[in-house]
FITORBA-366299 format. One record per residue (C-alpha): x, y, z. Coordinates in steps of 0.1 Angstrom, whole numbers. Layout:
<rs>
+-------+-------+-------+
|     x |     y |     z |
+-------+-------+-------+
|     X |     Y |     Z |
...
+-------+-------+-------+
</rs>
This chain:
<rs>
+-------+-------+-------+
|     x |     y |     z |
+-------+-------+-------+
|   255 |  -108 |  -117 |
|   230 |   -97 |   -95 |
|   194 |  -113 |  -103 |
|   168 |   -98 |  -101 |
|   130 |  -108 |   -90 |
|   108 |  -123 |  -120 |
|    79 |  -109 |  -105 |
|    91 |   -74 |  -116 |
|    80 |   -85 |  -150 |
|    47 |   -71 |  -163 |
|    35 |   -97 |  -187 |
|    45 |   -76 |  -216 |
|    80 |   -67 |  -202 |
|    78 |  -110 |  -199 |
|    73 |  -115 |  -236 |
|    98 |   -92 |  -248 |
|   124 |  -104 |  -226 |
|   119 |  -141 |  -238 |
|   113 |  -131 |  -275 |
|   148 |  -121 |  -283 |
|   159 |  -157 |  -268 |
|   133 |  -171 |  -291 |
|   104 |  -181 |  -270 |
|    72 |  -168 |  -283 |
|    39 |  -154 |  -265 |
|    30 |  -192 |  -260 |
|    60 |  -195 |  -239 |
|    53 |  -165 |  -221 |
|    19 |  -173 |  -213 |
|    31 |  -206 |  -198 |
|    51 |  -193 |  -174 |
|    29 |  -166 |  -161 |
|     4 |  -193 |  -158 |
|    33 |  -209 |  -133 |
|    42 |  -182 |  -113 |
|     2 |  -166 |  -105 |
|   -25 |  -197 |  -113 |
|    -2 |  -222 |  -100 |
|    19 |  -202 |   -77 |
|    47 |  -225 |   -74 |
|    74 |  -219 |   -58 |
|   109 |  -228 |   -77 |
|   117 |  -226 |  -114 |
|   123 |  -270 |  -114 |
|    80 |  -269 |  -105 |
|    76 |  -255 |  -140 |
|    72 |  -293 |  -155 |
|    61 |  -282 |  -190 |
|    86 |  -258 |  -197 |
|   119 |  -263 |  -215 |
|   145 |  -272 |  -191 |
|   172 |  -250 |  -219 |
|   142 |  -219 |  -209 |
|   146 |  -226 |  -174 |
|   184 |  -225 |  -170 |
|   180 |  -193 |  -187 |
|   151 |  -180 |  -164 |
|   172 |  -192 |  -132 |
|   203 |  -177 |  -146 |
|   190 |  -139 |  -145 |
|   161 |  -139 |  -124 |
|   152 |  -154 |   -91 |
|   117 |  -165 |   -73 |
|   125 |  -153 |   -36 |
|   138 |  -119 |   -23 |
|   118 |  -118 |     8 |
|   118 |  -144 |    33 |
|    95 |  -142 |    63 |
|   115 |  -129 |    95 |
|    83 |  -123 |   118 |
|    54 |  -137 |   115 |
|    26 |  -124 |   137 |
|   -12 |  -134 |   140 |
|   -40 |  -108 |   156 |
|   -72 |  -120 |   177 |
|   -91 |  -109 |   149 |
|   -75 |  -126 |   121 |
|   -53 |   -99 |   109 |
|   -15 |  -113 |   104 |
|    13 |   -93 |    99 |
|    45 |   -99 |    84 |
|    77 |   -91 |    89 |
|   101 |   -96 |    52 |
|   139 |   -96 |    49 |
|   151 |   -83 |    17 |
|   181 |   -98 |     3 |
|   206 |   -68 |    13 |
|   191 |   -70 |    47 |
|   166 |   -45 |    50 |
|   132 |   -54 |    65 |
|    93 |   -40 |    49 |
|    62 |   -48 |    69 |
|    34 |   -64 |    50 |
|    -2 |   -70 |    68 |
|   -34 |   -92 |    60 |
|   -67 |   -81 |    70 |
|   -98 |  -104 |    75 |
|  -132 |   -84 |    63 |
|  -165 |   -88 |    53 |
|  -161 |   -88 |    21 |
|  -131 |  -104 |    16 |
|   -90 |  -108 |    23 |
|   -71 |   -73 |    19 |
|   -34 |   -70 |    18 |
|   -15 |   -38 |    29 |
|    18 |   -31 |    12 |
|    48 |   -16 |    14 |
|    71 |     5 |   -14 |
|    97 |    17 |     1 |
|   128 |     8 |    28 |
|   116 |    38 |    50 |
|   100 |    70 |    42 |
|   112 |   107 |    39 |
|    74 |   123 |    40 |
|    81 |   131 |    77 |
|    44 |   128 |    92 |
|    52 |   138 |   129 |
|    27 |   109 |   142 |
|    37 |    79 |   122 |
|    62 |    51 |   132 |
|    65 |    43 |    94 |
|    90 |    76 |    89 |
|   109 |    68 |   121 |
|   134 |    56 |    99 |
|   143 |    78 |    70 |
|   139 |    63 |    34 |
|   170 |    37 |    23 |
|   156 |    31 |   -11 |
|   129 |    23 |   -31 |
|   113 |   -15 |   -32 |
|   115 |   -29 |   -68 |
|    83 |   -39 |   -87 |
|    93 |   -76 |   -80 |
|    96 |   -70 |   -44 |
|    69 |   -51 |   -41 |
|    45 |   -84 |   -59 |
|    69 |  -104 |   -41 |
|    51 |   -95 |    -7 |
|     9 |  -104 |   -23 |
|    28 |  -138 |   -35 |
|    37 |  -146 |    -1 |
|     7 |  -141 |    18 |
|   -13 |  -161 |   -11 |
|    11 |  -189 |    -6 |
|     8 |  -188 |    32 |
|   -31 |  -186 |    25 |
|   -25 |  -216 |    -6 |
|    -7 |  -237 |    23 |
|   -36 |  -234 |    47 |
|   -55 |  -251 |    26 |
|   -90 |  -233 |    27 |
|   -92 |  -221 |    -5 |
|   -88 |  -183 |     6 |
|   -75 |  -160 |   -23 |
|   -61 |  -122 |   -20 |
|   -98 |   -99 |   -33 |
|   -82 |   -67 |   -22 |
|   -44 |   -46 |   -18 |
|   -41 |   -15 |    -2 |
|   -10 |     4 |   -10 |
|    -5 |    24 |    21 |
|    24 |     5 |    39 |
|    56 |    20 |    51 |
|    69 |    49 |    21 |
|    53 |    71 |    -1 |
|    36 |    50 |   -31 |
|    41 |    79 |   -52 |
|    79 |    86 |   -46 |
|    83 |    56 |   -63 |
|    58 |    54 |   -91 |
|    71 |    36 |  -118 |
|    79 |     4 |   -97 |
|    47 |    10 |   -83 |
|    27 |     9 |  -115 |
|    46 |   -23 |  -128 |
|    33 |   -35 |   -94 |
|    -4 |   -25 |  -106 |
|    -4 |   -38 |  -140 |
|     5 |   -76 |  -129 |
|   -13 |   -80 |   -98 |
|   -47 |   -68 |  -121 |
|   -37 |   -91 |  -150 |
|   -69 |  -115 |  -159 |
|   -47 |  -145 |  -165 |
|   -27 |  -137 |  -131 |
|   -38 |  -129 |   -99 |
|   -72 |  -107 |  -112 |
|   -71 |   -90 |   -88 |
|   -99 |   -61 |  -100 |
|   -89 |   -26 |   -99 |
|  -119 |   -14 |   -77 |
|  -107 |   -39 |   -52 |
|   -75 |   -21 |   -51 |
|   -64 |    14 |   -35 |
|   -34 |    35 |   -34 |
|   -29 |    61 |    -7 |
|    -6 |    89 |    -8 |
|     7 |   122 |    12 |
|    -3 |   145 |   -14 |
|    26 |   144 |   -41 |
|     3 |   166 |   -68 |
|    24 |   162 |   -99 |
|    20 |   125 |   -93 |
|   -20 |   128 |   -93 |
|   -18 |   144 |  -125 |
|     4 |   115 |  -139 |
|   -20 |    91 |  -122 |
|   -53 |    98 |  -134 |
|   -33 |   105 |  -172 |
|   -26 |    71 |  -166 |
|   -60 |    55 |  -168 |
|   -54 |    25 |  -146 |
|   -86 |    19 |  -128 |
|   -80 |    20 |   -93 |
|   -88 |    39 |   -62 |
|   -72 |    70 |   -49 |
|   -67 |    74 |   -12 |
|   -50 |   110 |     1 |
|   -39 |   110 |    32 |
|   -53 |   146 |    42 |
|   -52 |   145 |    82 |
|   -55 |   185 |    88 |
|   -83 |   213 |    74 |
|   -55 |   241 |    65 |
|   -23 |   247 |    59 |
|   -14 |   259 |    94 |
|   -23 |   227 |   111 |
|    -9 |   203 |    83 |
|    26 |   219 |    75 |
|    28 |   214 |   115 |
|    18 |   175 |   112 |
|    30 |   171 |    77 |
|    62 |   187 |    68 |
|    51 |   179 |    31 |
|    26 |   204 |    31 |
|    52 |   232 |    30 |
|    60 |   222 |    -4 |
|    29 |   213 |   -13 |
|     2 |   236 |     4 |
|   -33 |   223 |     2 |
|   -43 |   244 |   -28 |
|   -17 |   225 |   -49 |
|   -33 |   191 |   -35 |
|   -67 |   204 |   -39 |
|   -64 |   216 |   -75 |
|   -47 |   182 |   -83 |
|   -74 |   161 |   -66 |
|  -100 |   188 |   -86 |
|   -85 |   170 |  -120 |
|   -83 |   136 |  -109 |
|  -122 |   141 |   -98 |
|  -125 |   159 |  -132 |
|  -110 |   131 |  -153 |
|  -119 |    99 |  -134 |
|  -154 |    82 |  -128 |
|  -137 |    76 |   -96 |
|  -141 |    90 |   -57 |
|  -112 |    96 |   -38 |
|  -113 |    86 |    -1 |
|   -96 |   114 |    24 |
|   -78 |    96 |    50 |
|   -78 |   119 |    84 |
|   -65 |   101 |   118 |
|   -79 |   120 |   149 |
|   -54 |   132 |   172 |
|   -63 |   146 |   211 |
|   -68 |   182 |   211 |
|   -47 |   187 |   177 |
|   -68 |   177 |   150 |
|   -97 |   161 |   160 |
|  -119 |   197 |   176 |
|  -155 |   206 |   164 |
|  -142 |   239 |   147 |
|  -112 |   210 |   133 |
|  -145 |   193 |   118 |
|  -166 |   220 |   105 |
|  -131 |   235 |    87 |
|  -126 |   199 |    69 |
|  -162 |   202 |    57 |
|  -159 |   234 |    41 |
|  -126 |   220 |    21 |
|  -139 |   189 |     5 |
|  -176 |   184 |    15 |
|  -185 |   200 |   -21 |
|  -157 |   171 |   -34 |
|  -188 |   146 |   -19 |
|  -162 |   121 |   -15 |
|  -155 |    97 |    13 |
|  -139 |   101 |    40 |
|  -121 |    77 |    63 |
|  -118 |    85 |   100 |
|   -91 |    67 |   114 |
|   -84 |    66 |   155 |
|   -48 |    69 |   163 |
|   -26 |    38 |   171 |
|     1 |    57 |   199 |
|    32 |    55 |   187 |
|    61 |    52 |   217 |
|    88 |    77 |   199 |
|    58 |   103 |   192 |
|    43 |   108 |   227 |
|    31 |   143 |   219 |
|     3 |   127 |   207 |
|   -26 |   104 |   221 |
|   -56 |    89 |   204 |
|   -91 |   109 |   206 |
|  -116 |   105 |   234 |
|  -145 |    82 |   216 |
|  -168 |   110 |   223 |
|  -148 |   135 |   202 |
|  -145 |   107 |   175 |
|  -185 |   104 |   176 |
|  -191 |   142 |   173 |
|  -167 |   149 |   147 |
|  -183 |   123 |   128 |
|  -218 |   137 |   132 |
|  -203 |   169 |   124 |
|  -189 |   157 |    95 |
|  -227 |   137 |    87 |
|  -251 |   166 |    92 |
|  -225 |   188 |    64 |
|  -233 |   158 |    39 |
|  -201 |   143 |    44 |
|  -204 |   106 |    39 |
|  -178 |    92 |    63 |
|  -171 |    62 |    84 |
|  -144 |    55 |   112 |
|  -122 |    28 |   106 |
|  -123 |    -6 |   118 |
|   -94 |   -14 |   138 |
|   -76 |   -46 |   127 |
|   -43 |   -60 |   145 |
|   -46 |   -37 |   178 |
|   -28 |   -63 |   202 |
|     2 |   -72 |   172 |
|    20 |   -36 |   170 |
|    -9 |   -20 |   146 |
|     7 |    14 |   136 |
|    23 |    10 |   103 |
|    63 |     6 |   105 |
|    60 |     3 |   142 |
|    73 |   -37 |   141 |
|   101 |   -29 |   118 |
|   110 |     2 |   140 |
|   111 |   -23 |   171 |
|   133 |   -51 |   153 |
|   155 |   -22 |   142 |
|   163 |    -9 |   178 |
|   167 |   -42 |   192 |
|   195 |   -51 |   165 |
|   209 |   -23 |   172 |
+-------+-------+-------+
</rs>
């Protein structure tokens, strides 16, 4: 029998799995309190628990389906980590050191088929999707490795913009939501919590129908449908007035801002007309957007990062429309930055 992770469990998908082996809430409730207050990390650590519920928890699930196969630490702070999954596969996880607190970047799928033409991430097409458990598995790690430091650090924020498409695998990825915001688990609050994705519309709608409080990132990274169909091969099936009417509803239906994510390539995307075409699209949205300099990515040599210059002045561009907009701070630059990029190299080099 294959076992599976017991941090796919929501807390409610916890009770009714233990009910019909007749443990109560009380019981479920105590272990939760285990596996995210106490973190431990093997079943036998569970002290308080009935050792008859604990051969029973170790005979279908298991605590570990990641174990840490790189392991590399930034001048800044930022730390990035490479996981094995148990069939082999490897998903890149990263920590980020900020201001306001620790973020954790994520990962949902063994590859990605979204076919950006800039991004190391889709160098290697999609295998399969991450599980829910997998997917918690990889916050769980990086609070132990924080727990073992021993300064008291806690996860305060998760991104959801690792290697794959978030939204090509949305049910694993909402299970993922609900227990890493559970207020007798990690807490984790859903305003400290984004999810990014390519522009999959029908998704949005299901989304914001879903009421879960957290923060919607699309990654828009052309002004029209010319430029992003020739960056984004998604945006043939999904032109940018799909998108647009689909990030109208979410706006519509949520007290929530979306952040566009646009990374400035040289002399393809990043041009003052490039700017004042972007402004027309979304500056009556007033949302945020995130200007991101490109990280150069070996296989994709067509394009390099923007000239600071034409970073500034399509940010002013963007400012003097009402745009409010900020480029992003850079985290990781000496420790293979670009998303899917360390994966990519371990790949090749077993190859």
């Amino acid at each position: 029998m294959n076992k599976s992770s017991i941090y796919g469990l929501t807390f409610d998908q916890l009770e009714a799995w233990l009910l019909p082996h007749g443990y109560k809430t009380f019981w479920a409730q105590k272990l939760w309190n285990w596996l995210y207050r106490e973190r431990v990390a093997d079943f036998d650590a569970m002290t308080d628990m009935k050792p008859e519920c604990l051969a029973l928890l170790k005979e279908h699930f298991v605590m570990h389906t990641l174990t840490e196969h790189i392991k590399q630490e930034s001048a800044d702070g930022t730390v990035k980590f490479l996981f094995k999954l148990t069939d082999g596969n490897l998903i890149e996880t990263v920590m980020m050191r900020h201001k306001f607190g620790l973020s954790v970047c994520v990962t949902t799928q063994v590859g990605c088929n979204i076919g950006c033409s800039f991004c190391a991430s889709g160098l290697l097409k999609k295998t399969r999707d991450l599980t829910s458990g997998e997917i918690v598995e990889q916050i769980m790690n990086v609070q132990r490795a924080l727990d073992e430091a021993g300064n008291g650090e806690k996860v305060s924020h998760i991104v959801v913009m690792g290697i794959g498409e978030p939204f090509d695998n949305f049910t694993n990825l909402m299970d993922f939501l609900n227990v890493v915001m559970n207020q007798k688990g990690l807490e984790i609050a859903g305003r400290h919590i984004t999810v990014s994705t390519s522009g999959l519309a029908d998704k949005i709608y299901e989304f914001t129908d879903s009421k879960v409080p957290v923060n919607l990132a699309i990654s828009l990274h052309a002004p029209n449908n010319e430029l992003r169909t020739q960056i984004m091969k998604i945006n043939k099936a999904i032109p940018l007035e799909k998108l647009m009417d689909a990030v109208d509803y979410y706006l519509e239906n949520t007290n929530r801002r979306i952040t566009f994510e646009y990374i400035l390539l040289k002399d393809v995307n990043d041009r003052p007309q490039d700017a004042l075409e972007l402004a027309e699209l979304i500056g009556h949205k007033k949302q945020y957007v995130n200007l991101i300099p490109y990280n150069p990515v070996d296989e994709h040599g067509q394009y390099q990062r923007s000239t600071p210059d034409a970073i500034m002045a399509f940010y002013d561009t963007l400012k003097k429309k009402g745009l409010n907009c900020v480029v992003r701070q850079e985290h990781g630059t000496d420790i293979d930055a670009a998303c899917g990029q360390l994966r990519s190299k371990q790949i090749q080099k077993a190859q």
